[in-house]
N, C-alpha and C positions, 0 to 999 in steps of 0.2 A: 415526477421525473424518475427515470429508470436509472441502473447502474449497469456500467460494464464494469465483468473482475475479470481480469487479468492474471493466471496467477502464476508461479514461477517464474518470471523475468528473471534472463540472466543479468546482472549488474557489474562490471568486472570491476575489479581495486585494480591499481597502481602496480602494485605487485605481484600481479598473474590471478588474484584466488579471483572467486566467481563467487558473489553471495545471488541468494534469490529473493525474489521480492514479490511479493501482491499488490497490485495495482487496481486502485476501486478509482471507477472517474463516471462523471453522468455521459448518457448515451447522446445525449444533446449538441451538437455543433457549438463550437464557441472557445474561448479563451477564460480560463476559470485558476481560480490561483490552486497552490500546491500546498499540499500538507505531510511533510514526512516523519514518520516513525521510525525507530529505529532502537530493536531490544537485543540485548545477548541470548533472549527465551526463542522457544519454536515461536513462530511465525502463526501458525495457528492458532496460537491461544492466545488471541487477541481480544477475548471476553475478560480477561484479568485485568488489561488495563482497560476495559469498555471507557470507563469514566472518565479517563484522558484523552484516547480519541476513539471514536466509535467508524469505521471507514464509510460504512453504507451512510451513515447522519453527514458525515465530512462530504463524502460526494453529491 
């Protein structure tokens, strides 16, 4: 199975600000559940927590 990334999604809060996001999902048709992360760290450096969720293994 392939993956589509998505990357900078804008997400807006409540109170105007705009965080961005990476979106890993399989390229496959269907309904698949959801799995969110969420660090105070760059968003890149998602190797540091590999071992909590890895996005490409999640999708």
């Amino acid at each position: 199975m392939s993956v589509i990334v998505d990357k900078n999604v804008d997400v807006p809060m409540r109170d105007g600000v705009i965080l961005r996001a990476d979106v890993y999902r399989p390229s496959d048709e269907g309904q698949y559940p959801v799995l969110v992360q969420r660090t105070p760290y760059n968003k890149e450096m998602w190797l540091i927590t590999a071992s909590t969720l890895d996005p490409i293994r999640a999708a």
